[in-house]
Backbone of each chain as ProteinMPNN parsed JSONL, in Angstrom:
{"seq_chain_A": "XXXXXXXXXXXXXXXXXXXXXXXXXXXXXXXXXXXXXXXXXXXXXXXXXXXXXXXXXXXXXXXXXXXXXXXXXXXXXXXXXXXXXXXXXXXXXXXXXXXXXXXXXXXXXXXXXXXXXXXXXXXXXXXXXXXXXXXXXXX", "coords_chain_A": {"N_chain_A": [[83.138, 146.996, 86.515], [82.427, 143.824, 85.493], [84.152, 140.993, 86.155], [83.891, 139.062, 83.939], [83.277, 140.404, 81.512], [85.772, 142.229, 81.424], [87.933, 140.22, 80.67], [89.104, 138.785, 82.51], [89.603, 135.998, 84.416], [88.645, 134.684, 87.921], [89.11, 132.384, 90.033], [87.113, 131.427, 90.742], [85.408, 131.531, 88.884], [83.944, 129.603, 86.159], [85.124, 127.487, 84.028], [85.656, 128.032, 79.834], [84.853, 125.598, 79.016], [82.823, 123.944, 80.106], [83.054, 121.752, 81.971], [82.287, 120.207, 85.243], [84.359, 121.295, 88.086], [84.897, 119.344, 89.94], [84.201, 117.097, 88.843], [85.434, 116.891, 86.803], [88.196, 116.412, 88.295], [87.508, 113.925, 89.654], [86.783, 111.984, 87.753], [88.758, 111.871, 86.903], [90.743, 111.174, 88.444], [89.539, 108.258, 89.113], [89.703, 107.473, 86.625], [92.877, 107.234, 84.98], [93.669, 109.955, 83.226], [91.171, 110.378, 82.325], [89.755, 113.096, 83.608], [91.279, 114.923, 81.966], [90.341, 114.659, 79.179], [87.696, 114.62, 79.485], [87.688, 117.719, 79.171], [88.517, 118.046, 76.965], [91.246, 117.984, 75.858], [92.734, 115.956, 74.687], [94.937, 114.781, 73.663], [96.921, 115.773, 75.139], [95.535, 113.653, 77.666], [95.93, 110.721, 76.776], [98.668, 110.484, 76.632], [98.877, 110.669, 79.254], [97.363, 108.811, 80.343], [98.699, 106.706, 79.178], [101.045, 106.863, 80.122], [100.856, 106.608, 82.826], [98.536, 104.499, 83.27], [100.423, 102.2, 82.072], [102.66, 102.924, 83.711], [101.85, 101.485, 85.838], [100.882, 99.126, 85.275], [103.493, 97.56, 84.776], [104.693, 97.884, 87.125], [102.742, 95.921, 88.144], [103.778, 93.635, 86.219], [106.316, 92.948, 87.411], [105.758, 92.16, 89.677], [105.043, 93.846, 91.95], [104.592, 95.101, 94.897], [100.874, 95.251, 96.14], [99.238, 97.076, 98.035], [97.578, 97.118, 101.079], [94.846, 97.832, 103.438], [94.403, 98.616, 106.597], [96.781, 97.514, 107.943], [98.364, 97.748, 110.275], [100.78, 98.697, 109.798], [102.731, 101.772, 109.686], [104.285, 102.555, 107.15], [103.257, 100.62, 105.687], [100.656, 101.39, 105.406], [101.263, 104.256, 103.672], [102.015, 103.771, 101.582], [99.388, 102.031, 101.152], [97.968, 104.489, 100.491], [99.414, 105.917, 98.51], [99.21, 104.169, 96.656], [96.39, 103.969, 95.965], [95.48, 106.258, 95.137], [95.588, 105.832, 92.415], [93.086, 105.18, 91.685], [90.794, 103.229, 89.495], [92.427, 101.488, 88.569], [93.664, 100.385, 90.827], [91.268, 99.185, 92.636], [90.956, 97.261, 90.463], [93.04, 96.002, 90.494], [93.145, 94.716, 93.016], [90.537, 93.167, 93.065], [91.222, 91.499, 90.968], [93.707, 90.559, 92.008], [96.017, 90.997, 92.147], [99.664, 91.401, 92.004], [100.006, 90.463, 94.978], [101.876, 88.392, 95.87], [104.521, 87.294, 97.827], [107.231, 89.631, 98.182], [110.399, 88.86, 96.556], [112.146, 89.114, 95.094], [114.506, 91.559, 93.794], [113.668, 93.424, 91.29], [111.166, 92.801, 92.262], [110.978, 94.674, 94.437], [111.333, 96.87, 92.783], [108.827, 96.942, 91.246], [107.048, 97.984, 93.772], [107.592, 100.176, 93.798], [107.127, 101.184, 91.78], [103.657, 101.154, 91.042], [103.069, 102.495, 93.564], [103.767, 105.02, 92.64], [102.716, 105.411, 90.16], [100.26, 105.713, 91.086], [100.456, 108.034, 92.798], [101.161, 110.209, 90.618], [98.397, 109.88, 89.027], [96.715, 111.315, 91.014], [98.121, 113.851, 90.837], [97.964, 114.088, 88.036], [94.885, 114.395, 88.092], [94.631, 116.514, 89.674], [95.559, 118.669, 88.31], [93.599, 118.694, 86.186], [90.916, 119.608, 87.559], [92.338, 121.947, 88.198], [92.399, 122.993, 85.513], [89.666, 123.025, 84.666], [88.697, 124.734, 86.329], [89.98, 127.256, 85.937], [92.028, 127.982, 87.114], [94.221, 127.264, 86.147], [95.586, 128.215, 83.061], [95.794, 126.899, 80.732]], "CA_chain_A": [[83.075, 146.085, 85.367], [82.53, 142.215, 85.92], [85.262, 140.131, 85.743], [84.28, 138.199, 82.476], [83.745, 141.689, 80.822], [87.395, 142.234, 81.111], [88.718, 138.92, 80.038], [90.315, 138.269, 83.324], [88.954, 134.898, 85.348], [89.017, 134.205, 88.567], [89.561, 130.916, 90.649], [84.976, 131.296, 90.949], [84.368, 131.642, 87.663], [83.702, 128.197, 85.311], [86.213, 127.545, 82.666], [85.08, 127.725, 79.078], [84.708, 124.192, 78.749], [81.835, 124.163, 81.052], [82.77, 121.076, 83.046], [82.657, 120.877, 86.754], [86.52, 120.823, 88.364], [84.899, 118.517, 90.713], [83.769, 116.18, 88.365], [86.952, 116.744, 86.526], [88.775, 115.527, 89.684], [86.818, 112.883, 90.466], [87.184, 111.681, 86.914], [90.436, 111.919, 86.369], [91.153, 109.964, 89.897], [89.133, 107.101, 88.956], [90.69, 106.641, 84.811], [93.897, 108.071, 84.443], [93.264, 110.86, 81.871], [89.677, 110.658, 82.104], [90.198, 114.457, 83.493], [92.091, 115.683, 80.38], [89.401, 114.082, 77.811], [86.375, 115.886, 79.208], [88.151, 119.126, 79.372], [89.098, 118.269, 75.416], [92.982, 118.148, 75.862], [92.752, 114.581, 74.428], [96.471, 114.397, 73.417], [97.288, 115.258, 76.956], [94.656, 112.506, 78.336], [96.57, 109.744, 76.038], [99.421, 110.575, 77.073], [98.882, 110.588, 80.81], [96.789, 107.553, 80.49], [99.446, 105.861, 78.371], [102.027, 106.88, 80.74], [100.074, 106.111, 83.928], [98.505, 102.89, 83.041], [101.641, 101.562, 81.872], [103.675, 102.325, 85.21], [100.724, 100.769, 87.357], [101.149, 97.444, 84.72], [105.071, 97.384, 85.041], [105.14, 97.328, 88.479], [102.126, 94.209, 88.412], [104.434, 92.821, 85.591], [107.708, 93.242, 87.932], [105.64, 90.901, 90.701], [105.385, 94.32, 92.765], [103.19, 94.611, 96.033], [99.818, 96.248, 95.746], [98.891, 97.643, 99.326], [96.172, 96.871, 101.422], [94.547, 98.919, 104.111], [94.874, 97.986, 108.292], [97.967, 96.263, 108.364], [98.836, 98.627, 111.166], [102.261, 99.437, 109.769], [102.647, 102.998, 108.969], [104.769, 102.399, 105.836], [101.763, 100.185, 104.657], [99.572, 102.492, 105.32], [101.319, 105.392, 103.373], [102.137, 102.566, 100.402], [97.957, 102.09, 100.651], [97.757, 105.845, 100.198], [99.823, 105.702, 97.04], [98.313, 103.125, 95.72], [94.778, 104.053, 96.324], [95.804, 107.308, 94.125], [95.435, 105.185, 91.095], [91.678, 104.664, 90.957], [90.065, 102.475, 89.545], [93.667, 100.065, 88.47], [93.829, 99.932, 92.068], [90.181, 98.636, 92.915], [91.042, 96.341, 89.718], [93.966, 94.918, 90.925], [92.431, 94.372, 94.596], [89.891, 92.2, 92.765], [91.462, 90.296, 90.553], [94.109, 89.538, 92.913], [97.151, 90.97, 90.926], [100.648, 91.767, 93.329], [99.712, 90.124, 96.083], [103.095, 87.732, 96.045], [105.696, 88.083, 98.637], [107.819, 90.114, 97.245], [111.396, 87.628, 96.831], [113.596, 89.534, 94.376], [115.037, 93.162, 93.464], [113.021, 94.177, 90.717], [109.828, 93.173, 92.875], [110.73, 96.313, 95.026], [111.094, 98.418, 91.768], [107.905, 97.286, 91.159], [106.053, 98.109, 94.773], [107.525, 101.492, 94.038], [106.049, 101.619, 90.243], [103.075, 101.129, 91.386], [102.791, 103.941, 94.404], [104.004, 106.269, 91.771], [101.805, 105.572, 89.488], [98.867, 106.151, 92.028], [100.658, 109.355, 92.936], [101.387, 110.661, 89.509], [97.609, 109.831, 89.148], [96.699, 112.185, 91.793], [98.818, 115.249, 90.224], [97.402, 114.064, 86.982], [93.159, 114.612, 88.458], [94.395, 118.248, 90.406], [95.908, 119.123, 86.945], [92.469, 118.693, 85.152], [90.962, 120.372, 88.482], [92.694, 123.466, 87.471], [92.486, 123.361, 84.461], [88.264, 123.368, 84.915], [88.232, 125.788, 87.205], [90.278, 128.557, 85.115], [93.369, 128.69, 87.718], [95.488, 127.371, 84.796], [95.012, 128.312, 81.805], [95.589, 125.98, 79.546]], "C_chain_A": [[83.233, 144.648, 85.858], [83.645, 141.843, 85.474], [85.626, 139.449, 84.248], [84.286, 139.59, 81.343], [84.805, 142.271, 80.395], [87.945, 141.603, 80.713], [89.336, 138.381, 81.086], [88.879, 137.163, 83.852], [89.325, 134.915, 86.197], [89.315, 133.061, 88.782], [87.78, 130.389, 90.659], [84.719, 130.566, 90.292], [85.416, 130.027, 86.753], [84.532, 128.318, 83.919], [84.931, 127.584, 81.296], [84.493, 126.595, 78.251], [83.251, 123.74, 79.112], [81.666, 122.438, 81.804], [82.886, 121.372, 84.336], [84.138, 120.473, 87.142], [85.996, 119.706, 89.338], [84.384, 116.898, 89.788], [84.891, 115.678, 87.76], [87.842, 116.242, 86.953], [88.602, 114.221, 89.755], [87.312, 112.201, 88.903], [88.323, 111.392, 86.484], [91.048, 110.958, 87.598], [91.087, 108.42, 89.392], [89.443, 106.296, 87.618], [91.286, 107.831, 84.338], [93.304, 108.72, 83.017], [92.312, 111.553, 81.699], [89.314, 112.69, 82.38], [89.733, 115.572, 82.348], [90.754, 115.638, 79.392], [88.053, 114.792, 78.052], [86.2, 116.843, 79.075], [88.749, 119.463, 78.065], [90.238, 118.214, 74.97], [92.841, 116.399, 75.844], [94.236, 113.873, 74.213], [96.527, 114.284, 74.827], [96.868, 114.512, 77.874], [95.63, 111.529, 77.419], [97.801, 110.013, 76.373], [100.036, 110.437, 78.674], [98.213, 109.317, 81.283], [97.82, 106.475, 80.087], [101.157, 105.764, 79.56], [101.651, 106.105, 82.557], [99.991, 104.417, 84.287], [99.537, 102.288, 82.755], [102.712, 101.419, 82.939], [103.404, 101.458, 85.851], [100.964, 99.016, 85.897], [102.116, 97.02, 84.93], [105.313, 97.111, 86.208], [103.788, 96.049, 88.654], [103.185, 93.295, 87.733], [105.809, 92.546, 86.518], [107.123, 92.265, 89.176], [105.961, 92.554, 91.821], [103.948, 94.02, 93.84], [101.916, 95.546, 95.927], [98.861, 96.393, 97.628], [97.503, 97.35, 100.019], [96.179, 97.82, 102.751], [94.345, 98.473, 105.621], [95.635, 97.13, 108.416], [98.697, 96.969, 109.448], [100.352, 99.16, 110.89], [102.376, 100.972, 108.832], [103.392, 103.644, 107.814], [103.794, 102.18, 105.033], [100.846, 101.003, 104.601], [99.753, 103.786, 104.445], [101.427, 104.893, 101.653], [100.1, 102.315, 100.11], [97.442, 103.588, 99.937], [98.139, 105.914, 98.828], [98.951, 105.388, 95.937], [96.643, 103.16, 95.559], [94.34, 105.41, 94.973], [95.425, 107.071, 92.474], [93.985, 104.608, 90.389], [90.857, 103.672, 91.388], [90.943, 100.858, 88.957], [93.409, 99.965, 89.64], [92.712, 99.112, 92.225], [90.342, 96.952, 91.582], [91.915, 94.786, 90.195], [93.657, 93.897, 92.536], [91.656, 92.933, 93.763], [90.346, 90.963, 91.954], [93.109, 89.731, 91.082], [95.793, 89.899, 92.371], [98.052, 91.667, 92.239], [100.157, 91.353, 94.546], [100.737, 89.077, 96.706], [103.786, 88.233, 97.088], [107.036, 88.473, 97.913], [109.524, 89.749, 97.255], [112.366, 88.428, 96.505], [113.755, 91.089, 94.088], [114.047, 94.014, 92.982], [111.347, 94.397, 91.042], [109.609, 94.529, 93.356], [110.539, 97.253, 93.604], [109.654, 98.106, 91.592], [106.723, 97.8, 91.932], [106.49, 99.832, 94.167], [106.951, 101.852, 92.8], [104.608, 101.756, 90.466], [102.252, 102.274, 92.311], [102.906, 105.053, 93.325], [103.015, 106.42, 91.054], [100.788, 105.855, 89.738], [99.425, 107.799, 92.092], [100.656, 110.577, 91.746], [99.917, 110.87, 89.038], [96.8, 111.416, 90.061], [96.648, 113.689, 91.279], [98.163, 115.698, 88.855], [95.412, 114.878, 86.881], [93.869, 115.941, 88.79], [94.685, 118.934, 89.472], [94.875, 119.863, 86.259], [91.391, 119.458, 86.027], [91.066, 122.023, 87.963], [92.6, 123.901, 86.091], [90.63, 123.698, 84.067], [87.926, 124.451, 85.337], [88.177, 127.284, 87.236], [91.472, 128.653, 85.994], [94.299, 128.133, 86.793], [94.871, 127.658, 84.019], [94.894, 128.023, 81.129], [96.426, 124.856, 79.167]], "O_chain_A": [[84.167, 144.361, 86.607], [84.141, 142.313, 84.45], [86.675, 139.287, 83.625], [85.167, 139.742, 80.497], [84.934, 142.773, 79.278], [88.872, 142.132, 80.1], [90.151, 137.492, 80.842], [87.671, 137.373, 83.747], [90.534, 135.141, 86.15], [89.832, 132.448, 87.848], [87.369, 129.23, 90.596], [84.166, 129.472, 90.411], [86.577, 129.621, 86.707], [84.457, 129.158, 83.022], [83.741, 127.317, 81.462], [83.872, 126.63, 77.189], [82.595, 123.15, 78.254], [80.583, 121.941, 82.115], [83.393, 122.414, 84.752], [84.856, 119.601, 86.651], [86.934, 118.953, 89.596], [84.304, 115.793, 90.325], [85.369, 114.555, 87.917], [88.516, 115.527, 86.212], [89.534, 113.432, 89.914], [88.489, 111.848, 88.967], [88.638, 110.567, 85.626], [91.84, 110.044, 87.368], [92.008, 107.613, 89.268], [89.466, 105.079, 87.438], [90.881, 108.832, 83.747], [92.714, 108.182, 82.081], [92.194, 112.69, 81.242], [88.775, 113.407, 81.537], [88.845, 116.354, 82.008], [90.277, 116.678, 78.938], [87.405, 115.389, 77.193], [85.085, 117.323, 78.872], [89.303, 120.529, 77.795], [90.438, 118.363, 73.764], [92.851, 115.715, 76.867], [94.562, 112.727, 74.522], [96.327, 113.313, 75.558], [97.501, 114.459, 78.928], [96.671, 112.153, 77.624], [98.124, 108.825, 76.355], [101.166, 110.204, 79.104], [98.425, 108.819, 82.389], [97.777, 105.386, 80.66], [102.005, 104.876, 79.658], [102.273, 105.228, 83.156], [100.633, 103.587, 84.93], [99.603, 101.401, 83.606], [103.427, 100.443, 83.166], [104.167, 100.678, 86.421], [101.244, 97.899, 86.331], [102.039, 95.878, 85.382], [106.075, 96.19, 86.501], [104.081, 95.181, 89.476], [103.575, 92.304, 88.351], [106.421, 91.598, 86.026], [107.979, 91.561, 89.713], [107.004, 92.533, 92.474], [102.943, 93.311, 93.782], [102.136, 96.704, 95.574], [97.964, 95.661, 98.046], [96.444, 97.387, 99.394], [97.174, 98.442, 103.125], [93.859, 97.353, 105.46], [95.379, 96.036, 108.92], [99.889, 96.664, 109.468], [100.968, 99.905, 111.652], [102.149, 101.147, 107.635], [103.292, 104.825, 107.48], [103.375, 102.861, 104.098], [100.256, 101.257, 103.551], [98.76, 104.499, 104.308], [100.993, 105.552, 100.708], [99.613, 102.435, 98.985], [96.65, 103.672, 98.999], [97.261, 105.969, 97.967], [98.356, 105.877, 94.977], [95.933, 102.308, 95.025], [93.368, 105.488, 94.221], [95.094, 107.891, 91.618], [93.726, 104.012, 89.344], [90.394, 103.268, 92.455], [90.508, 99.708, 88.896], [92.54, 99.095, 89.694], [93.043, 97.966, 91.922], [89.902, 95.836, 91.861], [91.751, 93.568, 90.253], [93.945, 92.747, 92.867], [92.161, 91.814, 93.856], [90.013, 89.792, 92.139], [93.619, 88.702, 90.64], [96.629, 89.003, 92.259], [97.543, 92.263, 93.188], [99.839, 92.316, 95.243], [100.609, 88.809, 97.9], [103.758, 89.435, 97.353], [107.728, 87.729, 97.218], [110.098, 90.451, 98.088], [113.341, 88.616, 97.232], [112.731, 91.742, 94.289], [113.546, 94.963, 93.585], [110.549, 95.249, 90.651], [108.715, 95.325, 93.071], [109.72, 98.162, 93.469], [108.991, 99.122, 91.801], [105.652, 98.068, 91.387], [105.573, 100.653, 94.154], [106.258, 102.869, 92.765], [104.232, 102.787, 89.909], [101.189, 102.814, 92.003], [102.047, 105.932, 93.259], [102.334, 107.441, 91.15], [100.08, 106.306, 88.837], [98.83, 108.68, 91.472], [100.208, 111.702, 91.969], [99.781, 111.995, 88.558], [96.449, 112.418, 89.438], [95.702, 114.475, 91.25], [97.876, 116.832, 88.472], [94.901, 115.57, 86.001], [93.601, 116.718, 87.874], [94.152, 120.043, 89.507], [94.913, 121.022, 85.844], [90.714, 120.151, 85.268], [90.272, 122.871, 87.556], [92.723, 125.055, 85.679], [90.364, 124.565, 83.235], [87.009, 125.138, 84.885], [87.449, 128.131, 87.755], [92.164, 129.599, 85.619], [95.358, 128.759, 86.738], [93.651, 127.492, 84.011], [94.005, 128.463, 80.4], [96.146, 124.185, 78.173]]}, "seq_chain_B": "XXXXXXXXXXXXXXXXXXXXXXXXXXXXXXXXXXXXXXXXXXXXXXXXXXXXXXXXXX", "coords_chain_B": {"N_chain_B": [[108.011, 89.195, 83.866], [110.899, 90.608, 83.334], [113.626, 93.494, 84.606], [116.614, 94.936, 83.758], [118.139, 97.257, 86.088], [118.585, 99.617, 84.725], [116.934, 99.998, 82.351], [114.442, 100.154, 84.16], [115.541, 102.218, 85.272], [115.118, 103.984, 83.099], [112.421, 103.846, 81.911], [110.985, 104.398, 84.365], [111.939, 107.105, 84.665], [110.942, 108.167, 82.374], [108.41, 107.87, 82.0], [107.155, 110.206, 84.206], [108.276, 111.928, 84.169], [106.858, 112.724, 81.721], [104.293, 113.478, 82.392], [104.798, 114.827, 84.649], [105.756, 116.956, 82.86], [103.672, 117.717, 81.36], [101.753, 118.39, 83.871], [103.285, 120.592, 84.946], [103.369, 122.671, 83.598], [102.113, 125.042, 81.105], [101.975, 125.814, 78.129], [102.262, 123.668, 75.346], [105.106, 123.97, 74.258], [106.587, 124.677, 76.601], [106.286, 122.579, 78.029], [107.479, 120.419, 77.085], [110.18, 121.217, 76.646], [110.446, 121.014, 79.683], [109.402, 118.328, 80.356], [112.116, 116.922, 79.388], [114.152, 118.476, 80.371], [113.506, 117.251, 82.885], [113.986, 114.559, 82.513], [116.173, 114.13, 81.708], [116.964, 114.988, 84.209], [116.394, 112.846, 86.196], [118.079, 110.949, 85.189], [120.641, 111.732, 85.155], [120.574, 112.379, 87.841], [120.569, 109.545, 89.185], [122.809, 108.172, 87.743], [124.538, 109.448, 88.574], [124.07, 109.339, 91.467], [124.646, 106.566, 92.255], [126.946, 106.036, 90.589], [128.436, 107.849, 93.432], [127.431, 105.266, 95.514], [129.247, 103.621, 94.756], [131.913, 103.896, 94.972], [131.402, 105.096, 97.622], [131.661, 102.612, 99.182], [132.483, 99.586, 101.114]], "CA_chain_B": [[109.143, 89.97, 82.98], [111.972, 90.889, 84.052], [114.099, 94.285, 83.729], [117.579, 95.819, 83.859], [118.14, 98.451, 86.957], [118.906, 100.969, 83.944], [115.943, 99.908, 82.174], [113.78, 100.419, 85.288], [115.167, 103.915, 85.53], [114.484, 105.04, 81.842], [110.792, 103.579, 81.94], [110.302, 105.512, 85.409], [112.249, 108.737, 84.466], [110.051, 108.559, 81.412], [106.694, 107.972, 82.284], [107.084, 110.273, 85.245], [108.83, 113.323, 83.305], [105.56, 113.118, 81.111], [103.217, 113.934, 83.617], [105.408, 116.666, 85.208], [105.644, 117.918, 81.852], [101.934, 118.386, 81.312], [100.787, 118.936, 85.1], [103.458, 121.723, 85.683], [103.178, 123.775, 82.341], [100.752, 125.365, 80.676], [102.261, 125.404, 77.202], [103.482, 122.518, 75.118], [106.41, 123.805, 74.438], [107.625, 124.563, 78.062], [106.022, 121.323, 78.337], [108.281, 119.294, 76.403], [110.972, 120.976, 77.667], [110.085, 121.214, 81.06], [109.895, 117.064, 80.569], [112.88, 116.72, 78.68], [114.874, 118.557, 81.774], [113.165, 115.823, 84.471], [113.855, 113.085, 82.411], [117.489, 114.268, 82.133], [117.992, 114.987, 85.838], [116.598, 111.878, 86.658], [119.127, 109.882, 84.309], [121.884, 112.267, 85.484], [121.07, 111.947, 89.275], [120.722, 108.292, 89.194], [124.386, 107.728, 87.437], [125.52, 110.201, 89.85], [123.901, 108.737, 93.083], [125.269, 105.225, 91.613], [128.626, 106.452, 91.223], [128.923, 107.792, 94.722], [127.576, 104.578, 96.076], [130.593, 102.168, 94.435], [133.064, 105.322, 95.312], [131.455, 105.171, 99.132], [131.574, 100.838, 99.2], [133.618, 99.482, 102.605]], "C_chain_B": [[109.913, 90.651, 84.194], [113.043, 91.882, 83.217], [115.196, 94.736, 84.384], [117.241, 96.558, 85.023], [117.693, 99.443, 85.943], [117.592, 101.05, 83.243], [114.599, 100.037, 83.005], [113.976, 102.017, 85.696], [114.941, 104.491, 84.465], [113.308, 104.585, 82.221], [109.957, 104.451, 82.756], [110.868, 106.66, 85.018], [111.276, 109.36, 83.269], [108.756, 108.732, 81.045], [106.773, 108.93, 83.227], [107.821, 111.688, 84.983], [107.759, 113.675, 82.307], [104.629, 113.853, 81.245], [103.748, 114.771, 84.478], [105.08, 117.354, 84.382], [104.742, 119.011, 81.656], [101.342, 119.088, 82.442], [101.342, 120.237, 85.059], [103.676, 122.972, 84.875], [102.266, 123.866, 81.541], [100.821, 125.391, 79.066], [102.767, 124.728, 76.249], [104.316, 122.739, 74.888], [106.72, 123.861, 75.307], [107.175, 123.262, 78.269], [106.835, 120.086, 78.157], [109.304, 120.049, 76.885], [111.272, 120.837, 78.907], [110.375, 119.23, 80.97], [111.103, 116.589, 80.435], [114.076, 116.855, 80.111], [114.987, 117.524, 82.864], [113.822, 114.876, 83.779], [116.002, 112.828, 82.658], [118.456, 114.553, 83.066], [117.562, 113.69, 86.089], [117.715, 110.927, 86.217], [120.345, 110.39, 85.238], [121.934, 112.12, 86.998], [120.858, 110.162, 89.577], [121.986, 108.009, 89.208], [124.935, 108.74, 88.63], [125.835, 109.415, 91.278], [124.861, 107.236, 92.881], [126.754, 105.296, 91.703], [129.161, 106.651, 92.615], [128.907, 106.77, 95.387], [128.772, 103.893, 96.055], [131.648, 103.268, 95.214], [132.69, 105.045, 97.392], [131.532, 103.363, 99.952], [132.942, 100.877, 100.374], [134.232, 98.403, 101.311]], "O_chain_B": [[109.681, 91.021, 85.345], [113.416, 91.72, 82.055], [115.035, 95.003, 85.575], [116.026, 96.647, 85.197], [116.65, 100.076, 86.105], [116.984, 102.105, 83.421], [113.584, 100.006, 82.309], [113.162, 102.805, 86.179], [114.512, 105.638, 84.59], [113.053, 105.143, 83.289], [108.91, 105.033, 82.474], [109.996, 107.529, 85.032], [110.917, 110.531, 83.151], [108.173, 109.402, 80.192], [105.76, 108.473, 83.756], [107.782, 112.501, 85.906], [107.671, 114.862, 81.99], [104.166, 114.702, 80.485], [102.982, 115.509, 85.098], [104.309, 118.294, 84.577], [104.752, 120.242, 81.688], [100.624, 120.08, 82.317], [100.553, 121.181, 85.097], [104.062, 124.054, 85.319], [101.579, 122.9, 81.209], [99.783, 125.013, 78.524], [103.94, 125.047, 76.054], [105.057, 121.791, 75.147], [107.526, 122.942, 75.451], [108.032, 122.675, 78.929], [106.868, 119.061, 78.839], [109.604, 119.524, 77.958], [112.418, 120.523, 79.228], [111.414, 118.782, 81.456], [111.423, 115.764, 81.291], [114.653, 115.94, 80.698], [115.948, 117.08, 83.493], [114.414, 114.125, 84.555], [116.735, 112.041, 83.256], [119.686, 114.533, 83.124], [118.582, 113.033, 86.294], [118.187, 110.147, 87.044], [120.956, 109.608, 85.966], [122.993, 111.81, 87.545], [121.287, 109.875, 90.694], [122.535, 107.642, 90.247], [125.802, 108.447, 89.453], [126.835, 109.059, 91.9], [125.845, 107.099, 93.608], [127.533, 104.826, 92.532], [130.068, 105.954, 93.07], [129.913, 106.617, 96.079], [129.353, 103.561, 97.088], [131.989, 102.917, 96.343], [133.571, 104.866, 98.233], [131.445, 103.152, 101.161], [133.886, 101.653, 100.52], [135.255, 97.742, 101.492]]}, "name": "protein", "num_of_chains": 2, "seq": "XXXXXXXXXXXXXXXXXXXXXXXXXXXXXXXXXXXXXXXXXXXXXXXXXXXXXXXXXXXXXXXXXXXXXXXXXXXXXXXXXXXXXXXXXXXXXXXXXXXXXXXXXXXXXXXXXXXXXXXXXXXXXXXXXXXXXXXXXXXXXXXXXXXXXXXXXXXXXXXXXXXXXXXXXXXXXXXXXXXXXXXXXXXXXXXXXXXXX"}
């Protein structure tokens, strides 16, 4: 008996949604949420977008640092990683120039680390929507 | 703008207990509590870690 015959899914077989998990991914990388919203879980896209976007603003608003890529230090480099997590804020902020201050006072650091998180959280957020395409979660 | 330590750790325990919530459960209710838990260990290990520091101060 085939798999869908039974009701069981594998990890193969295409969720009922019928997006791709790779598109899903990729989507969800590049606008927090974006994911969630093609896969129809719109609350949970607004919510992850709302939570997302809002860290990655808090730490620009906080004057945090926004990472750049060959500065040979292998902190910066893991801080670019972070931050790279976040898309298409990241590519935003690159351009229009946003955290790029030296970073003077306390709450700057909270904000270099708002920032990474929010790339990372990002991340967790796209492999989420990933699985959730693909049928290895269920829902 | 400019914010509080404490205010800096609700904002992050709370955005950041959201998105556990959702990524690491599959139903909203374990979802909401599943966040609810993070948001309340982060609060609780914060004041903790905080405490030990002043407690470990030369």
């Amino acid at each position: 008996m085939p798999a869908e015959a039974n009701g069981k899914t594998g990890s193969s077989d295409a969720s009922s949604s019928g997006v791709s998990p790779a598109l899903a991914l990729v989507a969800g990388w590049l606008v927090p949420g974006a994911g969630h919203l093609l896969l129809g879980k719109w609350v949970r896209a607004l919510l992850l977008m709302v939570s997302i976007v809002g860290m990655f603003a808090i730490g620009i608003a906080l004057a945090g640092k926004v990472y750049t890529p060959n500065t040979g230090e292998p902190l910066d480099m893991l801080g670019f990683a972070g931050d790279l997590g976040a898309g298409l804020l990241y590519l935003l902020a690159r351009v229009l120039g946003w955290g790029q201050a030296p970073v003077l006072v306390v709450v700057a650091d909270y904000g270099t680390k708002f920032i990474v998180v929010a790339g990372l959280l990002n991340i967790v957020a796209a492999v989420d929507a990933h699985s959730l395409a693909s049928g290895r979660k269920q829902s | 703008m400019n914010l509080s330590h404490f205010s800096a750790v609700l904002l992050f325990s709370l955005f950041t207990s959201i998105v556990f919530g959702i990524t690491q459960r599959a139903e909203p209710k374990k979802m909401v509590r599943f966040a609810a838990l993070c948001f309340a260990l982060f609060i609780v290990g914060t004041v903790a870690a905080s405490w030990a520091m002043w407690l470990i101060k030369p």
